[in-house]
N, C-alpha and C positions, 0 to 999 in steps of 0.2 A: 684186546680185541683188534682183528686183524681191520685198519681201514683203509679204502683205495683211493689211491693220489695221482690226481694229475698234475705235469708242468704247467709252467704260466705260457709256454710255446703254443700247448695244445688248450689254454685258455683261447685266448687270441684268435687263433685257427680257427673253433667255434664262434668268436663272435663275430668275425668279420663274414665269415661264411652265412650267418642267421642274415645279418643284415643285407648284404651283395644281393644272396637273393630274392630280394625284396626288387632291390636295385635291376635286377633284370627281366623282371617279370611285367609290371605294367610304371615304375615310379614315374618313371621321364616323362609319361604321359600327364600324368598327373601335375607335375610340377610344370607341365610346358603350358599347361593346360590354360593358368593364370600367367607364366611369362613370356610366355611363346621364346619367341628365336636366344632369352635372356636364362631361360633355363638354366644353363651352365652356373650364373652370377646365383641362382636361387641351392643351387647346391654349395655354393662355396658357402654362404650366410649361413647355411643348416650348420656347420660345422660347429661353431660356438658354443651355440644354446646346447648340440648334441652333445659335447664335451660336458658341458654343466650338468645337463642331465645325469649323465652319467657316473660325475662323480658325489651328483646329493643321490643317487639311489647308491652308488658300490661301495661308498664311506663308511657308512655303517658297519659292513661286508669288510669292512677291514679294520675296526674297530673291536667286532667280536667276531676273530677269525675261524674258531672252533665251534662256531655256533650256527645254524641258518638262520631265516627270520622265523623260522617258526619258533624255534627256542630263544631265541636273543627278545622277539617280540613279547614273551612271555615274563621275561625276566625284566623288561621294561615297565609293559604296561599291566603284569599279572596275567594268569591265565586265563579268565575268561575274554578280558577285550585284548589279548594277544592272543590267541588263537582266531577271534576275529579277523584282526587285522591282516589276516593270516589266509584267509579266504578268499581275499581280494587277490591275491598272488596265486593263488591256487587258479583261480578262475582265468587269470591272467595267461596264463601259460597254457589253458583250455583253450583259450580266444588266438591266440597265435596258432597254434596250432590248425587247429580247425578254416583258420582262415586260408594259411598258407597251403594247405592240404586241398583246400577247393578251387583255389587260384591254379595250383600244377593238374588236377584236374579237367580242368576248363579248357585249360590251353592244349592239353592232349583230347579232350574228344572235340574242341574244335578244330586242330588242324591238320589232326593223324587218325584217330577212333572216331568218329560221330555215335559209330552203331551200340560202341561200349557205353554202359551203364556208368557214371560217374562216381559212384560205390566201391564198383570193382576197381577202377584206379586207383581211388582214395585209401580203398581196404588192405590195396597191394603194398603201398609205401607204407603204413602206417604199423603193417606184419614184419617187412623188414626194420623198423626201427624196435618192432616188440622184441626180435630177436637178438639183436644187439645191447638192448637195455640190460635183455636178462640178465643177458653174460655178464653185464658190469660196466663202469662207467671209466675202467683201466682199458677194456676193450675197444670201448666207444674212442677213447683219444689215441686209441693207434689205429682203427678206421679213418679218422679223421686226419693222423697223420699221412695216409695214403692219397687219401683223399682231396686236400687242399692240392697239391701241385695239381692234380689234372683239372682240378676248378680253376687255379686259375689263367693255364697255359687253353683251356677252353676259352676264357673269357677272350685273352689274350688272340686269339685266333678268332673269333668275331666279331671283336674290332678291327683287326687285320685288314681280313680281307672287305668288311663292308668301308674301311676308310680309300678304297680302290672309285668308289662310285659316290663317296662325299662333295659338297660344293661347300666349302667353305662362307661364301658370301651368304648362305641361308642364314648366317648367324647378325645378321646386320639386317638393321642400325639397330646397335643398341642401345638399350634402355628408351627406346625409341617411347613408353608408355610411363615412364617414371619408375620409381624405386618402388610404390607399393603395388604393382602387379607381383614384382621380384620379391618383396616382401611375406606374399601371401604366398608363394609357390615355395617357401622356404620354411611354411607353417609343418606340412606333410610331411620332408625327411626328417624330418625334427622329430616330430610323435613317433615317428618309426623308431628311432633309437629306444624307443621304452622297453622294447625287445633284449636288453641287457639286464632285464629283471633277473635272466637265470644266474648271473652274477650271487645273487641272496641264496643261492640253494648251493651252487657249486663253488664259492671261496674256500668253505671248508673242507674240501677236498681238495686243493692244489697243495701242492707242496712247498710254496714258497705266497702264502697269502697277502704281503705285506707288499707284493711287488703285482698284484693281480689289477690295482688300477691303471700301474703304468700298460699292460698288456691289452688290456679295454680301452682305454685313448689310442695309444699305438692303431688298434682295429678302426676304433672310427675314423683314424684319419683317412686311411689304404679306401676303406669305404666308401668314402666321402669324396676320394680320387679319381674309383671306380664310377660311384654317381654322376661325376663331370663329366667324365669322361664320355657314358653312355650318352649326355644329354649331347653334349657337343656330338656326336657320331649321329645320333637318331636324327638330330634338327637340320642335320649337316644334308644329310642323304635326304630322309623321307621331304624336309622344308618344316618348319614350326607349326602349321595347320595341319598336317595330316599326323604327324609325331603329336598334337595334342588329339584327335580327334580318333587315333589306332586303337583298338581294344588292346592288343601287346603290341608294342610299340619296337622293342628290342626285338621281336620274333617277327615280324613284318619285316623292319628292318633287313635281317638275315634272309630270309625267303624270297626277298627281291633282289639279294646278290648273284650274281651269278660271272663265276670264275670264268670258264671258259665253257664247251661242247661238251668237255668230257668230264670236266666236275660240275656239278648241279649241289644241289640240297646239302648246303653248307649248315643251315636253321640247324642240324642234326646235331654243331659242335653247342649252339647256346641251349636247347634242350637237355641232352644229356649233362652240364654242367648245371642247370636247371634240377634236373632230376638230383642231381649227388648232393648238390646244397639242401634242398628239401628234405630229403633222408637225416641229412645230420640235425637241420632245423627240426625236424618232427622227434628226430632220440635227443636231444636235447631238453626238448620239452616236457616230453615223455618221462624221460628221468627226474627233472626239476620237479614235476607233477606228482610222479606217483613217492617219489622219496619224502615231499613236503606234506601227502597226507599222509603216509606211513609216520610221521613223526607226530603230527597233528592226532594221530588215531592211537599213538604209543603203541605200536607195531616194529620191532625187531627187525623186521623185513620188508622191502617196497615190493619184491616180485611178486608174492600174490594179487597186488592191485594191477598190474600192467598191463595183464590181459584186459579185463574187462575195463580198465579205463583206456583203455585204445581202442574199441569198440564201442564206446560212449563218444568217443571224442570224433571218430568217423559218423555218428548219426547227428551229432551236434553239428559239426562243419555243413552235412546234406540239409539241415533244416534249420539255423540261420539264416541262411541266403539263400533267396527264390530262383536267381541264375548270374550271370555273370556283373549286370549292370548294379544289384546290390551288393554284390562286391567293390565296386570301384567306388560307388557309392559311401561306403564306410569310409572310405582312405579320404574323404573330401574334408577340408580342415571341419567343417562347422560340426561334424559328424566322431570323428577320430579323436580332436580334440578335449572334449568333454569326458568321452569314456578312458581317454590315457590318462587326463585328471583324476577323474573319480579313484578311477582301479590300483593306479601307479601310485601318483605324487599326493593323493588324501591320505595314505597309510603310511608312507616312510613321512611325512608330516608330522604324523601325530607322534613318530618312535622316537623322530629328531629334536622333536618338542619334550618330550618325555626324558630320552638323554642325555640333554643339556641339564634339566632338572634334577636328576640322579646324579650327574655327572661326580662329582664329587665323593659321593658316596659308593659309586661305584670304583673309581681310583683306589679309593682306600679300601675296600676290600679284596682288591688285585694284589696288594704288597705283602 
C-alpha cells in the first residue's frame, strides 16, 4: 500500500511556520504585556522549556515511528483508554485551528473589511486548506516548500523597513522590574509550542523519522529568533506601553511605517505573510485532524471527513469567542496554561507512564 512521505526539510518548514505565526499576530503583545521594554529577555527564557516540551511530546513520535498516537496509544494503553487519549489531540488540533483561524480573521475585518462577515474570511482560508488536504499531504509539503521563502523574506522586510523608525533606548533600563515580570511573559510562548502536537500524527509519514526531533528543535530555535526579534522591533518603535496595550502589535507596528510619498502601505508585506502561514497552519491541522479520526473511526480514508470537519471547525472558531478580547484573553498564562496541561501534557503523561512500564516487553517483541 502506497504511503505518502515527507522530508524532515518540509517537517521543519511546517513547524516553524505554525509557530512564526503565532509570533506575528498578537504574541509580543502579550509577553510585553508582563515585561514591558524586557520582552525580548522573556522570549529568550521561552526557548528551554519550549525545547523540553517538545521533546517529551515528539519522543514518543520517535520511538513508534510507523505508528501515530492513535495506534501507538492503543497499543500502550489498550483500546478503549487509547483511543481516549486520543481525543484529547484530536480536540487539540480543533483548538488551534479555530483559534488561529479567528485571530487572521479579526485582524482582516478590523483593518481592511469591517463590512465582511467574519465567516466568510474564516470559510475562505479554511476551503483553501480543504483543497490542499485532499490532494494529499505530498502536496501539502511542496506548497509549503514554495511557500516558506516568501514567508520568510516577508518577515524579513518588515522588520526592515519598520527598523528605519526604531529607538533603540525604548528597550531600557532593563530588568528595570525584576526577573519575575520576565518570568511570567515567558509562561505564554512556552504554551504556544504545544502546537507541535501535529508531530504525533505526521512522524509517520516523514521519511527519515529518527532525525524528525532534530528538525522540531532546529524550528523552535529560528522561531524563538523570530520572537525576539519582533519584540525588540515592536518595543523599539511603538515604546513597551503601547506594544503591550495594541490589539496587533506587529500590524500597528507596520501601518505606522511609512517609507517615503510614494510607498505607503507596507502592513500589506506582514499580512500576506500572515495570510500564507495561516493556510499552512489550518492544512496542517486539518490533515492531523481529519487523519487521527479516520484512524480512530478505522476508516481507510481521511477525505471523506475533511469537508465537513472544516465546516465544523469554521462554526467552532465563530462560537468559542465572543470577539476579539476573548481571544487574547485565552493566550493569558492563567487561561492557556491549564487547558495545554490538561489536553497536551495529561495524555502523553499517562503513554509515557505506560511506556516505561511495557518498556521491556515491548523491546523484546521488536527483535
Amino acid at each position: 500500500m502506497y504511503t505518502e512521505k515527507i522530508v524532515n526539510r518540509q517537517l521543519f518548514f511546517f513547524l516553524f511556520i505554525q509557530r512564526t505565526t503565532i509570533v506575528i499576530s498578537f504574541l509580543p503583545a502579550l509577553t510585553s504585556a508582563e515585561a514591558l521594554q524586557d520582552a525580548w529577555i522573556a522570549g529568550v527564557l521561552a526557548l528551554l522549556p519550549s525545547a523540553a516540551m517538545i521533546l517529551f511530546i515528539g519522543k514518543l513520535a520517535i520511538i513508534f515511528p510507523d505508528k501515530s498516537i492513535v495506534q501507538y496509544s492503543q497499543e500502550l494503553v489498550g483500546p478503549l483508554l487509547g483511543k481516549f487519549l486520543s481525543l484529547f489531540y484530536l480536540f487539540m488540533f480543533l483548538l488551534m485551528a479555530a483559534t488561529d483561524l479567528r485571530i487572521y480573521a479579526e485582524v482582516i475585518k478590523t483593518g481592511f473589511m469591517p463590512e465582511t462577515p467574519i465567516v466568510v474570511v474564516m470559510g475562505i482560508m479554511m476551503l483553501a486548506a480543504v483543497i490542499v488536504v485532499y490532494a494529499g499531504l505530498e502536496p501539502l509539503g511542496r506548497c509549503v516548500d514554495v511557500i516558506f521563502s516568501l514567508f520568510v523574506i516577508m518577515l524579513l522586510g518588515s522588520l526592515f523597513f519598520s527598523l528605519m523608525h526604531a529607538d533603540f533606548r525604548n528597550l531600557q533600563p532593563v530588568l528595570s522590574k525584576g526577573w519575575s515580570p520576565v518570568i511570567m511573559g515567558a509562561i505564554t510562548p512556552t504554551i504556544i509550542s504545544a502546537q507541535y502536537t501535529n508531530m504525533v500524527m505526521i512522524v509517520p509519514s516523514v521519511d527519515e523519522p529518527q532525525k524528525s526531533l532534530r528538525a522540531a528543535l532546529w524550528s523552535i530555535l529560528f522561531s524563538s529568533l523570530a520572537l525576539v526579534l519582533f519584540c525588540v522591533v515592536v518595543v523599539s518603535v511603538l515604546g513597551a506601553d503601547e506594544g503591550a496595550r495594541a490589539a496587533f502589535p506587529v500590524f500597528k507596528m507596520i501601518r505606522s511605517t511609512r517609507i517615503s510619498e510614494f510607498l505607503e502601505r507596507v502592513e500589506a508585506l506582514t499580512i500576506l505573510a500572515w495570510g500564507l502561514g495561516l493556510f499552512i497552519t489550518a492544512s496542517v491541522n486539518l490533515y492531523s485532524g481529519s487523519k487521527g479520526l479516520s484512524q480512530l473511526l478505522g476508516l481507510k480514508d481521511n477525505r471523506p471527513l475533511i469537508l465537513p470537519m472544516s465546516v465544523i471547525w469554521v462554526a467552532f472558531g465563530i462560537q468559542i469567542y465572543k470577539d476579539y478580547f476573548e481571544v487574547k484573553q485565552f493566550f493569558r498564562p492563567e487561561m492557556v496554561a491549564p487547558v495545554v496541561f490538561f489536553i497536551v501534557l495529561f495524555p502523553v503523561t499517562v503513554l509515557w507512564v505506560a511506556y516505561l512500564l511495557k518498556r521491556p516487553g515491548i523491546k523484546q517483541s521488536r527483535r
